[in-house]
C-alpha positions in Angstrom: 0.0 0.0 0.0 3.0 2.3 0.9 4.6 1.5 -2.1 1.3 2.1 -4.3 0.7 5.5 -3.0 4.1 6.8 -3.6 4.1 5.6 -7.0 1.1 6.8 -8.0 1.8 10.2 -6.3 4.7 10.6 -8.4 4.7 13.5 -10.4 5.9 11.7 -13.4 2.6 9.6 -13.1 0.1 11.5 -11.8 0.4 15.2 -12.3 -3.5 16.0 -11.4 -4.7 14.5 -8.6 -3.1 13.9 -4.7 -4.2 10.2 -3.7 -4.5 9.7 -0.1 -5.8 6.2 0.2 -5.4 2.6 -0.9 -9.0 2.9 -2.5 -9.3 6.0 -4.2 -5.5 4.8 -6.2 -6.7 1.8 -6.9 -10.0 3.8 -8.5 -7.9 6.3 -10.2 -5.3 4.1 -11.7 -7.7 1.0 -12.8 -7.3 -2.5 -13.4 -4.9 -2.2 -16.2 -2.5 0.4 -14.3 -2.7 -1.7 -11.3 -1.6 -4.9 -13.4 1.7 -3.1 -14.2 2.5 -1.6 -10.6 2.2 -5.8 -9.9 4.5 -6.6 -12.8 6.8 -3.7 -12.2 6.7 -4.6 -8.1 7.5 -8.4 -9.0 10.1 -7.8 -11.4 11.9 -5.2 -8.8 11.9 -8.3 -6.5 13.0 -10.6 -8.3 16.0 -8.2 -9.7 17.4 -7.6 -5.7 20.4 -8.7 -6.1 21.1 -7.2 -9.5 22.1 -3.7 -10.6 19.6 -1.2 -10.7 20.6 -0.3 -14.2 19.3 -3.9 -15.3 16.0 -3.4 -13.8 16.2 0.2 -15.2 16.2 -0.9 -18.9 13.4 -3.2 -17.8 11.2 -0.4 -16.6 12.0 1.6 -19.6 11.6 -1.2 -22.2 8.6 -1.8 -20.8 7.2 1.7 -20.8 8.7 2.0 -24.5 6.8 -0.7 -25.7 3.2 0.1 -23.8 3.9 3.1 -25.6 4.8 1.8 -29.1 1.4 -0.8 -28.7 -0.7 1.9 -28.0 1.0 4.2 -31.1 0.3 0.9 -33.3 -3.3 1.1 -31.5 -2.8 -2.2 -29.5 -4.5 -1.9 -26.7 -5.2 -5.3 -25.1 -6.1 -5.8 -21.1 -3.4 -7.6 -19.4 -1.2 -4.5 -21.5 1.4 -7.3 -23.3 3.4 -4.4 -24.6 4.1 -3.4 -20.9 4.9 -7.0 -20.0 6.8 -8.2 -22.8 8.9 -5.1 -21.9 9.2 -5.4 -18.9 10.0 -9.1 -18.6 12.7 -8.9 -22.1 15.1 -9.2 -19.6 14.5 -11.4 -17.3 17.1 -14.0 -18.2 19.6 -11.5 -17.7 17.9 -11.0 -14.0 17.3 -14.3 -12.9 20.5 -16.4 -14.4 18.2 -18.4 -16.3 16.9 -19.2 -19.9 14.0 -17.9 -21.4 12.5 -21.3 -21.6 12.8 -21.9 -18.6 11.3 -19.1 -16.6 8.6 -19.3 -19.1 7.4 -22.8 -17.7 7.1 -21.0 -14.4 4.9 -18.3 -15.1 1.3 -17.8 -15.7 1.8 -15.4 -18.6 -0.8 -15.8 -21.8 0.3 -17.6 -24.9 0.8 -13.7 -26.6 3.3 -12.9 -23.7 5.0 -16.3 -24.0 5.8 -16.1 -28.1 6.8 -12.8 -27.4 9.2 -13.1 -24.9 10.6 -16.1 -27.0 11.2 -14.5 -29.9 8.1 -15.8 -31.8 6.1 -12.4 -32.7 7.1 -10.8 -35.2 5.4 -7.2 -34.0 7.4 -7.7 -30.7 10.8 -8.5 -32.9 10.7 -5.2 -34.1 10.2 -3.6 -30.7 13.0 -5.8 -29.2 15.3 -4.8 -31.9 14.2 -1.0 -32.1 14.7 -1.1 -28.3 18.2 -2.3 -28.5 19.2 -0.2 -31.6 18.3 2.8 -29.1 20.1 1.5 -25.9 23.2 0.4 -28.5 22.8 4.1 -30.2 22.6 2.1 -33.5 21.4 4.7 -35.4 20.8 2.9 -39.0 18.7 -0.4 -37.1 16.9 2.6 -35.7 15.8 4.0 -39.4 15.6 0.0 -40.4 13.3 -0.5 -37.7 10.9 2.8 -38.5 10.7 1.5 -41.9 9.6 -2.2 -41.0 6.9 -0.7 -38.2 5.7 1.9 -40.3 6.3 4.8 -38.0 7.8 7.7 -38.0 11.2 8.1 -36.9 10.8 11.5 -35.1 7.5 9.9 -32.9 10.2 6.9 -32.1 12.9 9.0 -30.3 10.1 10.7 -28.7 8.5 7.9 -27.3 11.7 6.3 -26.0 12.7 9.6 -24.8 9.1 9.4 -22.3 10.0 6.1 -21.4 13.5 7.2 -20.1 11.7 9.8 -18.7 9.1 7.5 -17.0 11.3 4.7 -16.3 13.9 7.1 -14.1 11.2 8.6 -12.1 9.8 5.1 -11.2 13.4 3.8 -10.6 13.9 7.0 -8.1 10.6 6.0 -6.6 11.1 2.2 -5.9 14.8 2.4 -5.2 15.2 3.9 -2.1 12.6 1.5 -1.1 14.7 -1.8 -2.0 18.0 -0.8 -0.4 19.8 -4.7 -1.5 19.8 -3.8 -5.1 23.1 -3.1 -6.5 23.0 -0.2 -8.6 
């Protein structure tokens, strides 16, 4: 509950409104929001003993791609573009393959070919995602062309979810003092 109210009274993602109970955040944000503050919470758990900046690129891939699913007018409820995102890395945060941490999770068939490489929408974001972190310039302009979408609207997305993914980072951090960062 702690946790939930700070986020959600962070200015990066809620500029309007002050929240002062459990209730009236779980009103304002909704279902879907409240499905990624659970996905974002677990993640940041499972990442403790990692360096923050791992569970960084996490909270900004996933941002990037909830943002690129909506620009491509995806919109689905769980938000797959969030959790694909969010959960690209975690082979690099729990030691493990893929596979494997895909057999322990109850994530929908769309999630699953996704994270393994089996979508060809989410291959684009994954690659576009990592052109941007790699500043790979050209796989950027490659990867406008292939999605259709403008090149300016894909720096400006990422840019809000470096934006977004910072803010969240600086609001969960202090609270998980055993990650590394």
């Amino acid at each position: 509950s702690f946790l939930l109210l700070k986020f959600i009274n962070n200015p990066a993602i809620n500029k309007r409104y002050q929240i002062n109970s459990l209730k009236h955040a779980l009103t304002y944000m909704g279902e879907v929001e409240i499905k990624k503050f659970i996905a974002l919470l677990s993640v940041t758990q499972m990442g403790d003993d990692k360096p923050l900046e791992l569970i960084h690129m996490s909270l900004v891939r996933a941002k990037f791609f909830d943002l690129l699913s909506q620009q491509r007018k995806q919109h689905t409820n769980p938000p797959i573009g969030f959790l694909v995102g969010l959960f690209s890395l975690l082979d690099a945060l729990l030691d493990q393959d893929m596979p494997n941490i895909l057999k322990q999770l109850p994530l929908t068939d769309e999630v699953n070919d996704a994270l393994l490489g089996k979508s060809n929408e989410f291959n684009h974001y994954l690659a576009l995602v990592r052109a941007f972190e790699g500043a790979l310039w050209s796989n950027v302009v490659m990867q406008s062309k292939a999605l259709e979408t403008d090149q300016k609207t894909l720096h400006a997305l990422f840019n809000q979810a470096i934006v977004w993914g910072n803010s969240v980072r600086n609001t969960l951090s202090s609270h998980f003092p055993s990650a590394r960062g």
